[in-house]
C-alpha positions as semicolon CSV with decimal commas, in nm:
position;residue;x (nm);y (nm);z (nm)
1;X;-5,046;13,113;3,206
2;X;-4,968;13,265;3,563
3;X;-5,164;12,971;3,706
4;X;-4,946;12,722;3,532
5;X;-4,628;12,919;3,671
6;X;-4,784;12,961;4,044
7;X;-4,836;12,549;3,989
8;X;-4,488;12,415;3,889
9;X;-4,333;12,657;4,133
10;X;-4,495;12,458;4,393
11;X;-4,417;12,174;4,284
12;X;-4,060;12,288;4,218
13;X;-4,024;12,363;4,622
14;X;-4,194;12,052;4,687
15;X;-3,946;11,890;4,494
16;X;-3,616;12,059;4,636
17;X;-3,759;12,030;5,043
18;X;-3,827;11,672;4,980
19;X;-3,556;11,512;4,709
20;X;-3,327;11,779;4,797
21;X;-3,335;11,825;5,143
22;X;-3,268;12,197;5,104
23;X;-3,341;12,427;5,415
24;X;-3,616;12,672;5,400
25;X;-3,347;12,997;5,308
26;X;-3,224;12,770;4,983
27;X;-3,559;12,694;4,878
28;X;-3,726;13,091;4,913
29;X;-3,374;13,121;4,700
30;X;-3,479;12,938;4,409
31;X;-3,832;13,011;4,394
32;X;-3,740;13,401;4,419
33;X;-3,541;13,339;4,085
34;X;-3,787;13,188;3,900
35;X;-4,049;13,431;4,025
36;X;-3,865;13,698;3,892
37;X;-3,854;13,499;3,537
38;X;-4,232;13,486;3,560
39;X;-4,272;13,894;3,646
40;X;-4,080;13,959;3,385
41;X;-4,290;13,781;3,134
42;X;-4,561;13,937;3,270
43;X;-4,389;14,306;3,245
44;X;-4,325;14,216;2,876
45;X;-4,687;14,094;2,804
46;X;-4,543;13,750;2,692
47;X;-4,778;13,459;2,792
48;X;-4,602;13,133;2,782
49;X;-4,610;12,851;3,039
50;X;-4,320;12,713;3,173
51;X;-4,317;12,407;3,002
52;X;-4,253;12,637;2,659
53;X;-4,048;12,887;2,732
54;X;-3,801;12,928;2,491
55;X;-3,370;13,026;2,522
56;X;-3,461;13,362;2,380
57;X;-3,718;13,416;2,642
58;X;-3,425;13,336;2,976
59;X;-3,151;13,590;2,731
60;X;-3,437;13,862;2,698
61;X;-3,482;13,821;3,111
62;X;-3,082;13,823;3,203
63;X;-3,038;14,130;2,944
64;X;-3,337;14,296;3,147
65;X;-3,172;14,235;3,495
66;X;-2,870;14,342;3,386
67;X;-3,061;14,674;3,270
68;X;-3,175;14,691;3,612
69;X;-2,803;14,732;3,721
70;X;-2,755;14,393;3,871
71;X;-2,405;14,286;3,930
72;X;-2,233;13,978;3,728
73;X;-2,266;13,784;4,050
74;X;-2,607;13,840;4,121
75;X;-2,666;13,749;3,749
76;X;-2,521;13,424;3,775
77;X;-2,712;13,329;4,091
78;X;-3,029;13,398;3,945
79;X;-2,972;13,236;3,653
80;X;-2,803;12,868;3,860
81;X;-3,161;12,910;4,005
82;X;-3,371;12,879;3,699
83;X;-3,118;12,643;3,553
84;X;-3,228;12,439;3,846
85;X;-3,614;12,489;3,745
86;X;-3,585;12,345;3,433
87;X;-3,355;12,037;3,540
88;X;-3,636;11,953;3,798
89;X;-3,906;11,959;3,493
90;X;-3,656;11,722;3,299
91;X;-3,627;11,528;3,551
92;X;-3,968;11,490;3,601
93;X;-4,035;11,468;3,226
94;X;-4,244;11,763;3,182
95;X;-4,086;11,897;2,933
96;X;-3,814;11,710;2,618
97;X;-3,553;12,015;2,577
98;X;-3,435;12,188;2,845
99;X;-3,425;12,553;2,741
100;X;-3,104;12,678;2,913
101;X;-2,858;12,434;2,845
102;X;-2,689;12,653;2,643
103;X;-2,699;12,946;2,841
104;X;-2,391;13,037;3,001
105;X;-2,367;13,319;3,282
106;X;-2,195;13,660;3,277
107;X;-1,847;13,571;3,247
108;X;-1,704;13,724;3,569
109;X;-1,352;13,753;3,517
110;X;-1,077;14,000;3,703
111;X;-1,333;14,295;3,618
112;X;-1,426;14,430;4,028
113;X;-1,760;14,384;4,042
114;X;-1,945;14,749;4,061
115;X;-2,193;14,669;4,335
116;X;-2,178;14,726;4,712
117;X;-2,269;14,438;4,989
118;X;-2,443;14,639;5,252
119;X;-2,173;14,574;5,536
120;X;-1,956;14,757;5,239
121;X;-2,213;14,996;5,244
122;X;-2,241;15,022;5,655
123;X;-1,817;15,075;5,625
124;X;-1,859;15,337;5,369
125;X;-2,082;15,545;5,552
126;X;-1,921;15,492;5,902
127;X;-1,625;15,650;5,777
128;X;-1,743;15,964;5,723
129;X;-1,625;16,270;5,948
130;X;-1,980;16,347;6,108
131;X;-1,827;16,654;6,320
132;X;-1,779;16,854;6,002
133;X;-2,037;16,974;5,853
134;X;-1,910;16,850;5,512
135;X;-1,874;16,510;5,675
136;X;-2,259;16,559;5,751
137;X;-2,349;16,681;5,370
138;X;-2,166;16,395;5,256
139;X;-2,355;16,125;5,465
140;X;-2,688;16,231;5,364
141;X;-2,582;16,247;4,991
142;X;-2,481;15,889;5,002
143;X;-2,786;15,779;5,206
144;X;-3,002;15,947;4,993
145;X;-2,816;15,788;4,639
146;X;-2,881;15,409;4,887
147;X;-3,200;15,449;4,978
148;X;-3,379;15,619;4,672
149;X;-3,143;15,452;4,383
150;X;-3,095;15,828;4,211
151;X;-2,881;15,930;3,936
152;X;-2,593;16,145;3,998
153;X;-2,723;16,392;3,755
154;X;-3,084;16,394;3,984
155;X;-2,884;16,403;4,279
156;X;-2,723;16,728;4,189
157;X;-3,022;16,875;4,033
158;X;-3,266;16,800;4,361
159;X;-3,426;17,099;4,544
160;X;-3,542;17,125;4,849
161;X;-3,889;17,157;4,794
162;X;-3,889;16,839;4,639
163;X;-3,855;16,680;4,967
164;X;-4,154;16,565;5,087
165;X;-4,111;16,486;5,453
166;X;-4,403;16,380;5,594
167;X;-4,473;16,166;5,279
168;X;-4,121;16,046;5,252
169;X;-4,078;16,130;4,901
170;X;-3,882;16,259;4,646
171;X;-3,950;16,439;4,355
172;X;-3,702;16,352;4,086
173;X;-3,623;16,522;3,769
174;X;-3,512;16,239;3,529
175;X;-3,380;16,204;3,218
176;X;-3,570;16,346;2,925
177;X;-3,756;16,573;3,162
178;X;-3,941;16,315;3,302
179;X;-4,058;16,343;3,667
180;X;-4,140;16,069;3,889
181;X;-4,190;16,035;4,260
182;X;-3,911;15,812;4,493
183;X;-3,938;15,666;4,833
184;X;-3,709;15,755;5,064
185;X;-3,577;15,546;5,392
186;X;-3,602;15,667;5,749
187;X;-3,206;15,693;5,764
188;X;-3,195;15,897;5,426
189;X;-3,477;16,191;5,555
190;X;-3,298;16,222;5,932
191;X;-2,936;16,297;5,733
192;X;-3,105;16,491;5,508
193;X;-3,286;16,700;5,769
194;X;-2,961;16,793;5,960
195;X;-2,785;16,896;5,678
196;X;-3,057;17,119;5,558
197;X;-3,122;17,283;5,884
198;X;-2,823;17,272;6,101
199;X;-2,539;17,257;5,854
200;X;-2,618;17,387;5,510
201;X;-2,537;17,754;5,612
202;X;-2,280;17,618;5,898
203;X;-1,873;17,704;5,818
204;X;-1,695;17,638;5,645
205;X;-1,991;17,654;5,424
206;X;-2,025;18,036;5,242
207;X;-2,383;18,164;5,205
208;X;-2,581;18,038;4,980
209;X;-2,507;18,212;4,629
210;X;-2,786;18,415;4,456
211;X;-2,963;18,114;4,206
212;X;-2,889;17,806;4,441
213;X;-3,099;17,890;4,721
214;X;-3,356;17,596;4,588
215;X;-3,031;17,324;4,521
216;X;-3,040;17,059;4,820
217;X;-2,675;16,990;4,804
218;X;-2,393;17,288;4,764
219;X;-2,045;17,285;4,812
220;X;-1,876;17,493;5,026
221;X;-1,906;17,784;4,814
222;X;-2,248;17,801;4,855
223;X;-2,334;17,664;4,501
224;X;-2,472;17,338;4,334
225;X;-2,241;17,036;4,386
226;X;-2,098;16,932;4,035
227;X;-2,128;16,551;3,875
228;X;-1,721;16,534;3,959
229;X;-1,720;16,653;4,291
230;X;-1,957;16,392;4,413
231;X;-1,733;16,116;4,215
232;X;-1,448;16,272;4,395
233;X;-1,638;16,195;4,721
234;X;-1,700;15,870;4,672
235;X;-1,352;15,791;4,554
236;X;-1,189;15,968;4,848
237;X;-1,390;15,834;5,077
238;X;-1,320;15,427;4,936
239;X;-0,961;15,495;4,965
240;X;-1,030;15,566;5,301
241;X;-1,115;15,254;5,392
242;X;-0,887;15,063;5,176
243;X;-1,189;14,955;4,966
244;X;-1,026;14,754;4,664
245;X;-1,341;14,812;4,421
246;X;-1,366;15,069;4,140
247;X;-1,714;15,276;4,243
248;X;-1,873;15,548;4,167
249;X;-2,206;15,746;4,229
250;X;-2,395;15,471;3,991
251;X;-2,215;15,169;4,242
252;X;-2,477;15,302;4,482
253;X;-2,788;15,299;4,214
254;X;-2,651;14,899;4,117
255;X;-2,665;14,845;4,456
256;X;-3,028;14,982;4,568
257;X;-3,171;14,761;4,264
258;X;-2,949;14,485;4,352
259;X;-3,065;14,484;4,734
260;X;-3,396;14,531;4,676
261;X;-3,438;14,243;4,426
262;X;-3,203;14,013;4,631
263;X;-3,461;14,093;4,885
264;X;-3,733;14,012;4,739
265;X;-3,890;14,304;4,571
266;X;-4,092;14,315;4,283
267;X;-3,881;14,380;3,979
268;X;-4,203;14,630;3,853
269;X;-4,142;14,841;4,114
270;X;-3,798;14,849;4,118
271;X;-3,795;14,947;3,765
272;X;-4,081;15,220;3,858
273;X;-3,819;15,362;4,120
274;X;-3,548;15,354;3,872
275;X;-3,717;15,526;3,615
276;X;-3,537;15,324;3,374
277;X;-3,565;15,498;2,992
278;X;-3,419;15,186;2,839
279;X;-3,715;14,939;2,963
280;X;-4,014;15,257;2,988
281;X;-3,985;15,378;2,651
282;X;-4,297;15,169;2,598
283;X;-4,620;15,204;2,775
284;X;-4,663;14,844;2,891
285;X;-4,604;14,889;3,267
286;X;-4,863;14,950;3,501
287;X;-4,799;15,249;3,718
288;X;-4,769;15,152;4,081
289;X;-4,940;15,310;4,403
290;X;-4,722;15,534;4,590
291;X;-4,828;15,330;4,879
292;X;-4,732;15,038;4,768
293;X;-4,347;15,127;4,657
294;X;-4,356;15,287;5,022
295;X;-4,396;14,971;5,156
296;X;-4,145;14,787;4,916
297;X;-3,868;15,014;5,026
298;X;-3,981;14,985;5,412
299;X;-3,981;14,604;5,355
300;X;-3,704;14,544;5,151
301;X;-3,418;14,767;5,168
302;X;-3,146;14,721;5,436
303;X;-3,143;15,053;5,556
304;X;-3,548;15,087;5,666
């Protein structure tokens, strides 16, 4: 089935450099999108061909992307993109019934979308107050939630000997107990590294209270950071900049999948990174080599 996939897709780019006239950029576009179709497929063990894949299988695909934490927008791109797959294979008579017809996108409305463009990002993060050493905590919390896609609730809960440096690592504590093992980008481990050893224990920071000495992140009375207080942070800090969006700590999760997928990056390993409950419950994915979801992060997200 993957070879009938790898086949049309050709053909498909073929097809758009040639009748379309489309420039290389618009054509890696559309052959990302229905990529990602075919991974998924493959993540859900479903073998089917192009030629009869079904509405239900596109709906099960946009309901898994938008699992994934994929904004509306993205959403709709992706989905323009296959739409355009299966017009070519009407048009060249491959198939009788063109299986999205009927689909319509995420309906976009006034809602603010809940994902950060990276220049968003950049503006968010050059805003912060580096000559206080909160200013300095507070970068490397939101590089860390960029780079490594954490929930607020792992953020809190990180310690420092779950850093792993020289691996560039983390060791996160997800939910139901589960452990699993992030990357991390360059920009992420140098923030975190000066807040850890040169600001941590700097004023107006209190020593560290008896029972947080292992938290990562404290507040300034030398105890774990609450869920709230880093909302508060994020909030504060997006008025700041006149930032007309409604975000949170999970904006910045949306956004790592988002980037990374927009990117290019396998949606497997995305999802490993995630540790998504909702699409893991089952034991159909293939665990993925450290190595390898190193280099996805070095290759694919904005900040490495």
């Amino acid at each position: 089935m993957e070879k009938s996939w790898i086949l049309h897709t050709k053909h498909f780019a073929n097809y758009l450099k040639l009748e379309r006239s489309l420039s290389g950029n618009s054509i890696d576009a559309y052959v990302h999108d229905v990529d990602m179709l075919q991974q998924f497929l493959t993540l859900r063990r479903i073998e089917v061909s192009p030629l009869s894949l079904t509405a239900t299988h596109i709906q099960n695909f946009l309901q898994y992307i938008n699992e994934l934490g994929m904004s509306a927008h993205s959403q709709a791109r992706i989905l323009s993109g296959i739409k355009a797959f299966y017009k070519y294979l009407m048009f060249e008579d491959l198939i009788e019934k063109d299986p999205t017809v009927l689909i319509e996108g995420p309906k976009l409305g006034r809602k603010l979308p809940d994902t950060l463009s990276y220049p968003e990002i950049e503006k968010l993060l050059a805003a912060i107050d580096l000559s206080s050493a909160e200013g300095g905590r507070n970068r490397a919390i939101l590089e860390v939630l960029y780079s490594s896609g954490l929930r607020v609730s792992e953020l809190v809960e990180l310690k420092i000997n779950h850093i792993y440096y020289d691996d560039g690592f983390l060791r996160v504590i997800g939910k139901g107990n589960k452990e699993r093992l992030v990357p991390i980008g360059t920009d992420a481990l140098k923030y975190l590294r000066i807040y850890l050893n040169e600001l941590r224990a700097k004023p107006p920071h209190k020593p560290v209270q008896k029972g947080f000495e292992s938290y990562a992140f404290l507040n300034r009375n030398g105890r774990k950071l609450t869920r709230v207080m880093i909302f508060t942070i994020i909030k504060n800090l997006a008025l700041s900049i006149g930032l007309n969006k409604t975000i949170s700590p999970h904006t910045f999760r949306h956004s790592f999948a988002t980037h990374l997928i927009e990117g290019g990056a396998d949606l497997r390993a995305v999802q490993e990174m995630l540790g998504h409950e909702s699409i893991t419950t089952t034991e159909i994915y293939t665990h993925l080599d450290r190595d390898y979801l190193r280099q996805v992060i070095q290759e694919f997200h904005p900040r490495s």
